[in-house]
C-alpha positions in Angstrom: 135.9 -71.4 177.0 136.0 -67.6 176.8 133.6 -65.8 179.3 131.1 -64.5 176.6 130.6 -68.2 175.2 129.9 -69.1 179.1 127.4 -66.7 179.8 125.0 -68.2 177.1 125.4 -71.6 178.6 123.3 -70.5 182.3 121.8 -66.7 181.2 118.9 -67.3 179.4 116.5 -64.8 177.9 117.7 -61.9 180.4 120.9 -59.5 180.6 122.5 -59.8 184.2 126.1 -58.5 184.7 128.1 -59.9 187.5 126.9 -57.3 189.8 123.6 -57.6 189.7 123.8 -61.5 189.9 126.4 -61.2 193.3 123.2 -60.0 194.4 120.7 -62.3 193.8 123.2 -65.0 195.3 123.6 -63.2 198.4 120.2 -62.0 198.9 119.1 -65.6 198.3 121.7 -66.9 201.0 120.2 -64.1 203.5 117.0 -65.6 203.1 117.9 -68.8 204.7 120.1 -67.3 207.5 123.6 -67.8 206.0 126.4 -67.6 208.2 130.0 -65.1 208.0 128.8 -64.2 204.2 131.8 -62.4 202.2 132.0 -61.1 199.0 135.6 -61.1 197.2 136.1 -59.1 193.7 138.6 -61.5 192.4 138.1 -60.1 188.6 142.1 -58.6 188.2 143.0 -61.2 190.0 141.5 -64.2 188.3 140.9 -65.1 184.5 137.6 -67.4 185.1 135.4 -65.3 187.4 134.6 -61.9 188.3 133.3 -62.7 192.3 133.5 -65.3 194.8 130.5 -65.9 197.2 131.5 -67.2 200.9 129.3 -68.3 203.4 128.7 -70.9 205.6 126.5 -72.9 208.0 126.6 -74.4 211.1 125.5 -78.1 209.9 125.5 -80.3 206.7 122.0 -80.0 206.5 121.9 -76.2 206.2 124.8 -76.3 204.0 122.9 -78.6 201.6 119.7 -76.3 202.5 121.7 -73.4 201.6 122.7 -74.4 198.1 119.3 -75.9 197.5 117.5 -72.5 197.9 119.9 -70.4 196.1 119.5 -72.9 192.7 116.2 -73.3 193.0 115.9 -68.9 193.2 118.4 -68.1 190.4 116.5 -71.3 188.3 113.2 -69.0 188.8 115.3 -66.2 187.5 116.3 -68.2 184.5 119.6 -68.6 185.7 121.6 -71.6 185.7 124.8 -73.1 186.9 127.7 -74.2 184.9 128.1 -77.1 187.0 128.1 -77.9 191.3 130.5 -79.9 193.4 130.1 -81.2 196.6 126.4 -81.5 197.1 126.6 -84.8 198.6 129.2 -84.4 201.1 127.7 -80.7 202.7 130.7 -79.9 203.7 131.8 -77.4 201.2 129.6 -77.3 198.1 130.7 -74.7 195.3 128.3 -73.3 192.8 129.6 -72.4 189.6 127.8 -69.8 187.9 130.2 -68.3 185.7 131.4 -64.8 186.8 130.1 -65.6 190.3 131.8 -68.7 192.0 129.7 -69.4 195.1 131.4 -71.2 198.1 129.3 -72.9 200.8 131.2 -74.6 203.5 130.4 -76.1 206.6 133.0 -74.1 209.1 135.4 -76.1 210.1 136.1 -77.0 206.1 135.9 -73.3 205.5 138.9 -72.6 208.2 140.9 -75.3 207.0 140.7 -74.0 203.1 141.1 -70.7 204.0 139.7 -69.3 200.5 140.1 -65.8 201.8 143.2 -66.3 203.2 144.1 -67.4 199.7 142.5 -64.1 197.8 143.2 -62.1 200.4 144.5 -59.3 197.5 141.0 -59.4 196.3 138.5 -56.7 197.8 136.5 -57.6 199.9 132.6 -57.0 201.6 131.7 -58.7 204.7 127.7 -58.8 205.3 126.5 -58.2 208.7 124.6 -61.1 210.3 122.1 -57.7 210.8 121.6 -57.2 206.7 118.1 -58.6 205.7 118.7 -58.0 201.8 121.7 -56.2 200.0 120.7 -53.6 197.4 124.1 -52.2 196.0 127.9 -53.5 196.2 130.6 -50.6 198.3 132.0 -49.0 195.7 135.3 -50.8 195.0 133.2 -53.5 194.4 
């Protein structure tokens, strides 16, 4: 399915590029203390998404926590996922949202996967455990 046709599937009623919806993701994973939160531009690397989401948390619980809040924030925004894996396990749960892939792992899942090991070609933002909300991407982002 070609990225326009996608877009109508989970967007509705609004006009929110990639950018803009990186950072409702990450702003809504700040609010519930996500941990080691990274930001990779994999769009000239990839062919189904512009940005990938990483964070983490120290227990299944918050994991499941995590993604709950984040769903529930873009679903107030009208935004909806194309489709989520791994909610019942909380060990790594991956939100689909189109142009913005977000991965939520529990840590020791994240280490063994390795996603930025994986992209590591893609540019990348690291969030400081010290941000309280993120207003703009660095530029080569």
């Amino acid at each position: 399915m070609n990225r326009q046709l996608r877009e109508v599937f989970f967007i509705k009623d609004i006009s929110l590029d990639s950018k803009e919806l990186v950072l409702q993701c990450v702003n809504a994973a700040l609010e519930r203390k996500a941990e080691d939160l990274v930001i990779l531009k994999v769009k000239d690397l990839s062919s189904f998404a512009d940005y990938f989401v990483i964070c983490g948390g120290s227990s299944d619980r918050q994991i499941q926590g995590l993604a709950d809040h984040i769903g529930q924030k873009l679903k107030k925004e009208g935004i909806f996922p194309l489709g989520i894996e791994g909610e019942q396990s909380g060990s790594w749960i991956l939100m689909d949202y189109g142009d913005v892939i977000l991965h939520i792992f529990y840590k020791p899942v994240r280490d063994f996967y390795d996603i930025e090991g994986l992209w590591s070609d893609a540019p990348r933002m690291n969030i400081e455990e010290s941000v309280l909300k993120l207003t703009v991407l660095n530029d080569d982002m």
